[in-house]
C-alpha positions in Angstrom: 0.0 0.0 0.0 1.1 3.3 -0.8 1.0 6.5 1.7 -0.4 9.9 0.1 -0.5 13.3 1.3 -2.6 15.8 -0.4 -2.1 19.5 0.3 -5.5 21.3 0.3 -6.0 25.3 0.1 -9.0 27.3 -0.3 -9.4 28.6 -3.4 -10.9 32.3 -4.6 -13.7 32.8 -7.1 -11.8 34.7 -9.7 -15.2 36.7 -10.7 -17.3 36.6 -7.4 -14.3 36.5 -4.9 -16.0 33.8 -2.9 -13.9 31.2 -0.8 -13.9 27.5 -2.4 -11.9 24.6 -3.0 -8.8 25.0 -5.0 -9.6 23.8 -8.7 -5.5 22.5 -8.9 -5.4 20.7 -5.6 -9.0 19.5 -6.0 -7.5 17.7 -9.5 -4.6 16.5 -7.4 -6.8 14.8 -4.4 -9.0 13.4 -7.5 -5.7 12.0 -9.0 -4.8 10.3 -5.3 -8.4 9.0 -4.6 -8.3 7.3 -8.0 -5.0 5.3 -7.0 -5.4 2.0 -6.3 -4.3 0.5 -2.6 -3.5 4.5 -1.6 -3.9 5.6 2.0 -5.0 8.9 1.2 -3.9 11.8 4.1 -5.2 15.3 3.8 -3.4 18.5 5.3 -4.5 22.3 5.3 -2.7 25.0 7.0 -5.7 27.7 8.2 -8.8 28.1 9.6 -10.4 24.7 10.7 -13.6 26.5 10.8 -13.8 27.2 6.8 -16.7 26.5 5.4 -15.4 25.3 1.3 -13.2 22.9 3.5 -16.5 20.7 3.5 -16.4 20.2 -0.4 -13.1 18.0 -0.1 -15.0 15.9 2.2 -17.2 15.7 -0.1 -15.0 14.8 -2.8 -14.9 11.1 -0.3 -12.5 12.1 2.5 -13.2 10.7 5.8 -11.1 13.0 7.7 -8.9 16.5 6.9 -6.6 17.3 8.9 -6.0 21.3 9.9 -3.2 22.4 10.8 -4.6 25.6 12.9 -2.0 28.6 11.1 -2.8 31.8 11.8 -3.3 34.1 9.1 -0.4 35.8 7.4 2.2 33.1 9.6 4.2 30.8 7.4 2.5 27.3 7.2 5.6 25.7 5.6 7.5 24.5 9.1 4.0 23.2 10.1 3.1 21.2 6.8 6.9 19.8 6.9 6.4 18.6 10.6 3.3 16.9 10.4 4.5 15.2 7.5 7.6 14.2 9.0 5.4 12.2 11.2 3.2 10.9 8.6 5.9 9.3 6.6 3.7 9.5 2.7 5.7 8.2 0.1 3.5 10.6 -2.1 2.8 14.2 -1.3 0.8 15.9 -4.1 -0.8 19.7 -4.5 -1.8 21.8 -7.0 0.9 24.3 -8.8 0.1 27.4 -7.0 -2.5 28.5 -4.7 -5.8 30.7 -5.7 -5.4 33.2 -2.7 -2.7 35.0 -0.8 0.7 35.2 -1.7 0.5 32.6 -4.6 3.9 31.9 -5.2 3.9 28.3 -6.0 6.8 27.9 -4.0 5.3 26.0 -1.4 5.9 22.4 -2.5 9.2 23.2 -3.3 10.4 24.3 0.4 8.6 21.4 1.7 10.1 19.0 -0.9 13.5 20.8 0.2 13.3 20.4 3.9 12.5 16.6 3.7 14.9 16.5 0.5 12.2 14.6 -1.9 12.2 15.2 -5.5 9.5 17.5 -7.1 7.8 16.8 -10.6 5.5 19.7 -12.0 3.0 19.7 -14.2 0.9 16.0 -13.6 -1.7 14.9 -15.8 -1.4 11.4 -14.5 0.4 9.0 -11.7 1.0 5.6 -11.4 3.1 4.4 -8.1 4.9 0.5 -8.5 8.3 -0.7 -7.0 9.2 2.4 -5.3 8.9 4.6 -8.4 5.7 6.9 -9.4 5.7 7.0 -13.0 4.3 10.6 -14.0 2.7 12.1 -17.6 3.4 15.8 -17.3 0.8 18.0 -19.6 2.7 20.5 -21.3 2.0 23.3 -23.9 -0.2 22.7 -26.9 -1.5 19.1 -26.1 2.0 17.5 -25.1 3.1 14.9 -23.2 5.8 14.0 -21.6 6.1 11.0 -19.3 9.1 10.8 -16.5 9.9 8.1 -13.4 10.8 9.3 -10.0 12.0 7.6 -7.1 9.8 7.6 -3.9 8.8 9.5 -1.9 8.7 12.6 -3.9 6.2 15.8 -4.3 4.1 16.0 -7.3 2.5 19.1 -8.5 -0.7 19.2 -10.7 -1.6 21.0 -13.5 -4.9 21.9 -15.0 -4.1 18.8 -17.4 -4.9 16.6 -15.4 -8.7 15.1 -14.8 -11.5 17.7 -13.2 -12.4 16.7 -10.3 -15.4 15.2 -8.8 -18.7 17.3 -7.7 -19.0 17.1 -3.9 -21.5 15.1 -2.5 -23.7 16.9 0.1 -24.0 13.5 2.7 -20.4 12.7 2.7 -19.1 16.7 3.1 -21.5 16.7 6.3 -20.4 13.2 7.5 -16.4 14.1 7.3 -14.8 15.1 10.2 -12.5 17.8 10.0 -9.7 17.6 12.6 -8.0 20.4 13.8 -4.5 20.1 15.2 -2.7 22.9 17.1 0.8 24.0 15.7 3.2 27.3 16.3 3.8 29.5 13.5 5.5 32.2 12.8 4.7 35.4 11.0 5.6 35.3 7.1 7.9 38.6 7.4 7.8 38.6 3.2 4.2 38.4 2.9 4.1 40.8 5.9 5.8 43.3 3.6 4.0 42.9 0.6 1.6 45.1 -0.6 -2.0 43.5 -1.4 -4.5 44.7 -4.1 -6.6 43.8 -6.8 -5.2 42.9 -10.4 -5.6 44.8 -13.2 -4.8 45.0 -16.4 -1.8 47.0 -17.6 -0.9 48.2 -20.7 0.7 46.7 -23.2 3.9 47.8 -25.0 4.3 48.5 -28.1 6.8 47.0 -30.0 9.8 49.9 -31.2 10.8 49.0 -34.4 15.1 49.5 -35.0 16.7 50.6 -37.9 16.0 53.7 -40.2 15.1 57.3 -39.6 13.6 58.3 -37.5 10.5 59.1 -39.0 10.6 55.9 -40.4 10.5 54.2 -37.2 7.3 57.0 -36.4 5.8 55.7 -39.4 6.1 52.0 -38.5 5.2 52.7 -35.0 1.5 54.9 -35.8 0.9 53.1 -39.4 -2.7 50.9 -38.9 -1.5 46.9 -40.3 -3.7 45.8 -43.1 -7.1 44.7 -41.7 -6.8 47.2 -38.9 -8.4 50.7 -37.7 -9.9 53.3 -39.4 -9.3 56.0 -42.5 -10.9 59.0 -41.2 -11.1 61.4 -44.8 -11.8 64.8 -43.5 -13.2 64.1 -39.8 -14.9 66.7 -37.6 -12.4 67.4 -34.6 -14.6 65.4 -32.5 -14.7 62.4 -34.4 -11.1 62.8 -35.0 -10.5 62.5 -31.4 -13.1 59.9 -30.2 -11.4 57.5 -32.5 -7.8 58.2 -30.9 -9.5 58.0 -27.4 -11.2 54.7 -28.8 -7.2 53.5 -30.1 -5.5 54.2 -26.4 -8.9 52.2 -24.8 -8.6 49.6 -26.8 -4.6 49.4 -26.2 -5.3 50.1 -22.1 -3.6 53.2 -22.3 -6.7 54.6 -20.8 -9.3 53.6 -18.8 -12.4 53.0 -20.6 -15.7 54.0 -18.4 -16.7 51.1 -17.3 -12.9 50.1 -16.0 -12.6 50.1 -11.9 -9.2 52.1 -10.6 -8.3 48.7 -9.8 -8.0 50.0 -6.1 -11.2 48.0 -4.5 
């Protein structure tokens, strides 16, 4: 039998906002309950008391375990003690986390401090003999597949299969346990600076070579296919369609564009 330790986070609605489960880590705990003779383990580090915790539950977990970290503390040294004590010869997450600091770079500290091997970008496991064979989904349809020695840390892309809708009786029947740890407070993420994304502008390409009022000409010029010929415009015509250019290219706000400061 085969030991597995999933790493759960709650996620963040990218339209609403709203708390849920992770859609990477929910693939990865889909990818360990589908494993055949797996003793499946799950950790978070947060809140025992979240409610979207209840949706891995119902994925068929009969216990998560919560490792209670504070808010804006470090949950690495946590994670890598308790599974110190657990022993799993598998650990697997998603790539990066929906909310917070969303680094991705927690797998690899863990996999560092307990000196596994990492492999990114799962579509697929199969564990035999000591060794998890792994298809990696890359760019544009590709596949790649690689063996690892166990234990190792696998991280899971959005290749790899959705996972399953919660069911209502087994996220009720779960039992969440939480487990008391010291943490200390993430001095990085303590500095950082946290506020909505927004769009930014894009650059223009500068061509080289020439005058330079060739290079202005290559710069302004509309490609075939592209803008408008204005013969003769009206000054405000003329300059609702270069106000309509810099929207278009997010040089300006448009009106119904938030100052991207909540």
């Amino acid at each position: 039998m085969i030991r597995v330790a999933a790493l759960l986070s709650i996620g963040r609605h990218p339209a609403s906002g709203r708390a849920r489960r992770a859609g990477l880590d929910a693939r990865g705990l889909e990818l360990a309950l589908r494993m055949p003779n797996a003793e499946v383990r799950a950790f978070h580090a947060g809140d025992p008391h979240a409610a979207s915790l209840r949706d891995y539950l119902g994925m068929g977990l009969e216990t998560l375990n919560v490792l209670n970290v504070a808010p804006g503390c470090d949950p690495v040294p946590a994670l890598v003690e308790a599974l110190r004590g657990v022993g799993p010869d598998l650990i697997i997450c998603g790539m990066r986390a929906e909310a917070g600091e969303g680094s991705g770079m927690v797998p690899y500290l863990i996999a560092e401090a307990l000196g596994h091997a990492v492999v990114c970008d799962a579509a697929a496991i199969e564990c035999a003999s000591g060794t998890a064979r792994v298809v990696q989904g890359l760019p544009r349809g590709r596949r790649r597949e690689v063996v690892v020695t166990l234990p190792a840390v696998v991280l899971v892309n959005s290749a790899a299969p959705a996972a399953r809708a919660p069911a209502f009786a087994r996220a009720r029947r779960g039992r969440i346990v939480p487990h008391p740890v010291e943490a200390r407070e993430d001095a990085f993420l303590a500095a950082c600076e946290m506020r909505p994304w927004r769009a930014r502008p894009k650059r223009m390409a500068v061509p080289s070579g020439g005058s330079a009022q060739e290079r202005m000409k290559a710069l302004t010029e509309a490609k075939a296919g592209e803008g408008r010929l204005l013969v003769n415009p009206v000054p405000e015509e003329a300059a609702r369609a270069v106000r309509d250019y810099l929207v278009e290219k997010r040089f300006l706000r448009g009106a119904g564009d938030g100052d991207g400061r909540g």
